[in-house]
LOKE-893161 format. One line per 3 residues: number of its first residue (from 0); their letters; for each residue x, y, z of N, C-alpha, C. Coordinates in Angstrom, 2 decimals. Last residue first. Layout:
BEGIN
NUM	a	X:Y:Z:X:Y:Z:X:Y:Z; ... $
This chain:
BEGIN
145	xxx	145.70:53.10:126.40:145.75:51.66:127.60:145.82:50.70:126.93; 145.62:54.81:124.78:146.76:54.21:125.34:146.96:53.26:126.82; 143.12:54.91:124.00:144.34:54.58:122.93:145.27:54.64:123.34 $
142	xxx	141.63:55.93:126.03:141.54:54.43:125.91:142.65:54.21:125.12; 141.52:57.76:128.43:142.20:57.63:126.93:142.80:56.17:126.90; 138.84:58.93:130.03:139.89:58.08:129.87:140.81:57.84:128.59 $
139	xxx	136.63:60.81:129.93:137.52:61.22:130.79:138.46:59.89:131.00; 135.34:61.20:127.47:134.98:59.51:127.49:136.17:59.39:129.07; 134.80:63.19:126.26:133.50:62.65:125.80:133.77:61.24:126.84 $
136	xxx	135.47:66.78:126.52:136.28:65.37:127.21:134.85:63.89:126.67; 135.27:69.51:126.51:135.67:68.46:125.46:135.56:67.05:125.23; 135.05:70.13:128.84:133.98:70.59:127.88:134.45:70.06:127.15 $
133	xxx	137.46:69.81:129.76:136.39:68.38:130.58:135.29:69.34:129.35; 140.55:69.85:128.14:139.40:70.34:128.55:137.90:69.85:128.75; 141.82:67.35:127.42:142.27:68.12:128.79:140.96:68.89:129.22 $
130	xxx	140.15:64.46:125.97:140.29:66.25:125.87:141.14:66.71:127.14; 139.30:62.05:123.93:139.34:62.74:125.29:140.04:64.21:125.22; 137.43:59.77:121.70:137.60:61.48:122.08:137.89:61.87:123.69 $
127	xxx	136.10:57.51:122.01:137.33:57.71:122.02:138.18:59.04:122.29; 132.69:55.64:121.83:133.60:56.97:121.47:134.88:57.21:122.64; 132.27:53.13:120.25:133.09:53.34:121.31:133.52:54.53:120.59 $
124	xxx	129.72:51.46:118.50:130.10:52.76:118.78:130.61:52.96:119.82; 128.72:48.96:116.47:128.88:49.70:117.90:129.97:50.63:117.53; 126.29:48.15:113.82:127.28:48.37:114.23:127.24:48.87:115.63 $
121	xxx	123.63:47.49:112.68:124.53:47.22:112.16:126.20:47.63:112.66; 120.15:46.62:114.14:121.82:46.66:114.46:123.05:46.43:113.87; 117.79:45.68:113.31:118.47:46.73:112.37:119.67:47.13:113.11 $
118	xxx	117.48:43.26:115.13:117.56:43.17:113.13:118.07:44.55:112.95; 118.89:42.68:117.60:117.89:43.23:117.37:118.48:43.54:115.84; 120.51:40.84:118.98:119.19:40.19:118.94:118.46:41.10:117.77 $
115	xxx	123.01:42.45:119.37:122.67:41.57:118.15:121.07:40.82:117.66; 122.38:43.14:121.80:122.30:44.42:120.80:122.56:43.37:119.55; 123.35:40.51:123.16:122.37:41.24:123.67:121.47:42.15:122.42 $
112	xxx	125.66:40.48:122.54:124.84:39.06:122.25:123.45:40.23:122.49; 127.15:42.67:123.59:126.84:43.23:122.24:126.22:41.67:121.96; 127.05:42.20:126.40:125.76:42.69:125.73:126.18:43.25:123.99 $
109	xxx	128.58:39.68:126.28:127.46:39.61:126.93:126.60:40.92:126.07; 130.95:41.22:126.05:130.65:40.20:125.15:129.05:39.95:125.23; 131.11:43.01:128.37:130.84:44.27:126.86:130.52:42.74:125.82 $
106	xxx	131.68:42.84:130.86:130.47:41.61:130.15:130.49:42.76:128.82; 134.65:43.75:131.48:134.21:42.38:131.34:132.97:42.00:130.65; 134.65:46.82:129.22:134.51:46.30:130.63:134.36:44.89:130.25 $
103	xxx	135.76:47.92:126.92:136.76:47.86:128.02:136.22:47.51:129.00; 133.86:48.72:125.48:134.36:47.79:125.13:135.51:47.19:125.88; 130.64:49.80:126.12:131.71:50.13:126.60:132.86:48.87:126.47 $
100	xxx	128.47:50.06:123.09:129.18:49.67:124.28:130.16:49.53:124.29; 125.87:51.52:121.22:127.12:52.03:122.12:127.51:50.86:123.35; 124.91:50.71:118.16:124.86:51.06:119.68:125.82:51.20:120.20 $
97	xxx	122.89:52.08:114.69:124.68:51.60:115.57:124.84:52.41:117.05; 121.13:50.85:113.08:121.33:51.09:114.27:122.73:51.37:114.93; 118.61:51.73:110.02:120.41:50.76:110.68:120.51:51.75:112.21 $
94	xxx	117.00:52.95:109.44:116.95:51.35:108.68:118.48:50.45:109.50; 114.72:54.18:111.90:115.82:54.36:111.20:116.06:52.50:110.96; 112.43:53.85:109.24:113.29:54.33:109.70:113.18:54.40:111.18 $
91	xxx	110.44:52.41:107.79:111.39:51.76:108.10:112.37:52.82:109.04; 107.78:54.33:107.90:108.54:53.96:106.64:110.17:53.09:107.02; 106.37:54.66:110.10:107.81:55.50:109.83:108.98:55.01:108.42 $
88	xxx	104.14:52.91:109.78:103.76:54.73:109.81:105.96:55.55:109.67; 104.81:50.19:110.78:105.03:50.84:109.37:104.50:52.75:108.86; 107.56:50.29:113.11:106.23:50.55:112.75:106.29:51.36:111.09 $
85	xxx	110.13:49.33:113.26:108.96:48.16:113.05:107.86:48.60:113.11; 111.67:51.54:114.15:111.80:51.10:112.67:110.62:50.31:112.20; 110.88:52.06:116.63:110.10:52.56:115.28:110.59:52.43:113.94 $
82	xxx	111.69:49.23:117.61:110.01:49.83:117.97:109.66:51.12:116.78; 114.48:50.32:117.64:113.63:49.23:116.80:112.62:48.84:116.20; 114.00:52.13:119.46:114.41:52.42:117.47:114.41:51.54:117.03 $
79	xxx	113.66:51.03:121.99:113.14:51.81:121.52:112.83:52.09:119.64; 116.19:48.71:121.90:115.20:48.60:121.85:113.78:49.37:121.15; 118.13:50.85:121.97:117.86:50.32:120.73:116.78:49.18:120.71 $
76	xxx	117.83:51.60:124.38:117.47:52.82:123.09:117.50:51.92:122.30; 118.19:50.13:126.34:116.45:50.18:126.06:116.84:51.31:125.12; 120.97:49.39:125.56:120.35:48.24:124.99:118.64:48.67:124.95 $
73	xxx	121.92:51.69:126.58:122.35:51.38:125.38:121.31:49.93:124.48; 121.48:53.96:128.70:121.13:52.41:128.62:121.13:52.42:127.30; 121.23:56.55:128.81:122.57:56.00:129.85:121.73:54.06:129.82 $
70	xxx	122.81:57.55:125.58:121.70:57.12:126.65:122.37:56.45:127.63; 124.67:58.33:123.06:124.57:58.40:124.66:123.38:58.40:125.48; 122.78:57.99:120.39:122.66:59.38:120.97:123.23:59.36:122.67 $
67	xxx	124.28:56.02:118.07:123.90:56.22:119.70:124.30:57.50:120.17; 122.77:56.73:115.22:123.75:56.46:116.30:123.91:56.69:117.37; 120.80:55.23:112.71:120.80:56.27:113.86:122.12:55.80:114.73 $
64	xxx	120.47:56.11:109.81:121.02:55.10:110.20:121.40:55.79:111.38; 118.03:56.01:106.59:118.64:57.08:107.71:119.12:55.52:108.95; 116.78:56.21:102.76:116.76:55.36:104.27:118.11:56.62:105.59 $
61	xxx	115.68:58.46:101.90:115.49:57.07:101.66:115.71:56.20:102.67; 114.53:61.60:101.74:115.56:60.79:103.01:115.11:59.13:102.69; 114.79:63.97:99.32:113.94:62.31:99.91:114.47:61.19:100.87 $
58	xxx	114.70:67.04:100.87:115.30:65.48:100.37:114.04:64.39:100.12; 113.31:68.74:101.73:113.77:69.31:100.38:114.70:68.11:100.13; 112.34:67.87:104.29:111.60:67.87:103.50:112.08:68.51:102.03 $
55	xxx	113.81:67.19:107.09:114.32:66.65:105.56:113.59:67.21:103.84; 111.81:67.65:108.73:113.02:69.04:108.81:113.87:68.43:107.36; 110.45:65.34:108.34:109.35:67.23:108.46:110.95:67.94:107.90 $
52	xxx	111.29:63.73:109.15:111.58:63.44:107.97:110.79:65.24:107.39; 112.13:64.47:111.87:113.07:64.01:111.05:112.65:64.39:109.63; 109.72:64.38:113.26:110.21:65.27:112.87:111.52:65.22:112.41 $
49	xxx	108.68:61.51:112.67:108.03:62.15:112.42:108.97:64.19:111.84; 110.85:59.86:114.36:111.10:59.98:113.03:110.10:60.91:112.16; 111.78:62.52:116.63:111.44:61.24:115.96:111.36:60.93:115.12 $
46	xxx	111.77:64.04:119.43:112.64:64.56:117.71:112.47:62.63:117.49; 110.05:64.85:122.34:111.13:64.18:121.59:111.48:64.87:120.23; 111.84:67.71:122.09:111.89:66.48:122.66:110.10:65.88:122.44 $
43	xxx	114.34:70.11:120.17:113.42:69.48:120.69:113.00:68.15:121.07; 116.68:72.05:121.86:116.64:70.69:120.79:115.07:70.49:121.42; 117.90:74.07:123.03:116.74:74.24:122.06:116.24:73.40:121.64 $
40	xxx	119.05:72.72:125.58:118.01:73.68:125.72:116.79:73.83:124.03; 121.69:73.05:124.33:120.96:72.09:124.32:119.55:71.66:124.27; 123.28:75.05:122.42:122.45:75.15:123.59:121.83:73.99:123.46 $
37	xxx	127.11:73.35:121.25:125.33:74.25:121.07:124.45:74.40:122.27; 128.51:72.19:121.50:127.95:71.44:120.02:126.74:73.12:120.20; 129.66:72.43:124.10:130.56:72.61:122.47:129.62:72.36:121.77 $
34	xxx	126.62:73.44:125.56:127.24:72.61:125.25:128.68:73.26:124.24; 124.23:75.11:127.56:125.25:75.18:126.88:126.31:73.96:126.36; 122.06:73.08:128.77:122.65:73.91:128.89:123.52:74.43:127.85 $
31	xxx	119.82:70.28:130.53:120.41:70.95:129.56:120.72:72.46:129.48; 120.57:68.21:132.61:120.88:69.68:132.90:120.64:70.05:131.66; 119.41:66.15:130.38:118.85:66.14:132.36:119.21:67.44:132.50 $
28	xxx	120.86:65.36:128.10:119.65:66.63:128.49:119.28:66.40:129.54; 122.59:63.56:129.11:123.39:65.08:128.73:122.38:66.19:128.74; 121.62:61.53:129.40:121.66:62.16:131.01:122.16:63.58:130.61 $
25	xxx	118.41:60.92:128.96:119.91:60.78:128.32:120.28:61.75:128.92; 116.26:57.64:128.75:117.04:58.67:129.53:118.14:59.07:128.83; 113.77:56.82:126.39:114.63:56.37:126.97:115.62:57.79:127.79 $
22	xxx	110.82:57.71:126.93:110.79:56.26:126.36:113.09:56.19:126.46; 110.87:60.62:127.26:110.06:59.38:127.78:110.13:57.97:127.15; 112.85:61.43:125.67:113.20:61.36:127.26:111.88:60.70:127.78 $
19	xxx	113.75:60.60:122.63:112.33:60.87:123.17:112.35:60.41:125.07; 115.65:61.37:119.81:115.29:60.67:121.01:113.80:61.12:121.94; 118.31:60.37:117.51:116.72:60.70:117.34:116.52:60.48:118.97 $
16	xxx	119.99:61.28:114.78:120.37:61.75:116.28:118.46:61.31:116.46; 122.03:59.73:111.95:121.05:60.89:112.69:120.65:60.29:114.22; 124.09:59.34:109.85:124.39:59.59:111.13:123.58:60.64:111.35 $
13	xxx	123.83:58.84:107.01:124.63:57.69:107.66:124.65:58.19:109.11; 121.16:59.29:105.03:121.67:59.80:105.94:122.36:58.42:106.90; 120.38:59.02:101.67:121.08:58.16:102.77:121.87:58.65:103.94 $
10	xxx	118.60:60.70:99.43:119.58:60.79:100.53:119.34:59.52:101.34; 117.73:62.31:96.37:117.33:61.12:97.34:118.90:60.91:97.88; 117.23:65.34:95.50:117.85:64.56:96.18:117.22:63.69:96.83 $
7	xxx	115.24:66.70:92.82:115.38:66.22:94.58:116.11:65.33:95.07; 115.01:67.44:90.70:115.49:67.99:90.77:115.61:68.21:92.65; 114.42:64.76:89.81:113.46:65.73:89.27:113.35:67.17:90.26 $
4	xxx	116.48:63.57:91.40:115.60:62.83:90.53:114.89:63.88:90.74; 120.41:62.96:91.45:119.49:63.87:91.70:117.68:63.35:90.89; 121.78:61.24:94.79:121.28:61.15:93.40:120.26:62.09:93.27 $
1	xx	124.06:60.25:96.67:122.75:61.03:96.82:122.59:61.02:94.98; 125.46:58.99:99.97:125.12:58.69:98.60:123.94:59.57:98.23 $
């Protein structure tokens, strides 16, 4: 959604990426390297809401809705982005959460009780994408036909 006001977009970003390898693990930057998406290598660490709203600066990023950047703990990242939605130096962001669990194991009930505790959790995220090619491959099972 975007609207123009004195010749600046005010924006609702539905899918940003935020993380900080000291406060939660993500095992895709442990080697970082070449990726399909890009060198990994360049991204900077952390990337928060500080440099979010720096690299937005020809928007007015109104509100922003983070998605699980694959951490290999789904419940201490949204812990984490909770922690900076609830500080008021980040202006609420990010205003919505959407976590990642694995919806095909026994306790997946157990922790989306878990990822509900927390107020800006508006959705989960089962990525589905498999590939022949393992540089493709996001999830090495194809859940849409089990």
């Amino acid at each position: 959604m975007a609207a123009v006001i004195a010749k600046r977009l005010i924006v609702v970003d539905p899918h940003i990426h935020l993380w900080d390898r000291q406060a939660v693990r993500y095992p895709w930057l442990d080697n970082a390297g070449i990726a399909f998406s890009g060198d990994n290598r360049l991204l900077p660490d952390p990337y928060g809401v500080p440099q979010l709203l720096r690299d937005a600066v020809d928007v007015k990023l109104e509100m922003s809705v983070h998605v699980e950047a694959n951490p290999d703990n789904s419940l201490a990242e949204v812990r984490w982005l909770q922690s900076l939605a609830d500080d008021p130096a980040n202006g609420g962001h990010p205003h919505g959460l959407v976590a990642y669990v694995d919806l095909s194991t026994t306790d997946a009930g157990e922790r989306l009780e878990e990822l509900a505790a927390y107020r800006n959790l508006r959705g989960i995220r089962q990525i589905l994408n498999v590939h022949q090619d393992t540089k493709y491959d996001y999830v090495g099972r194809h859940f849409m036909r089990e």
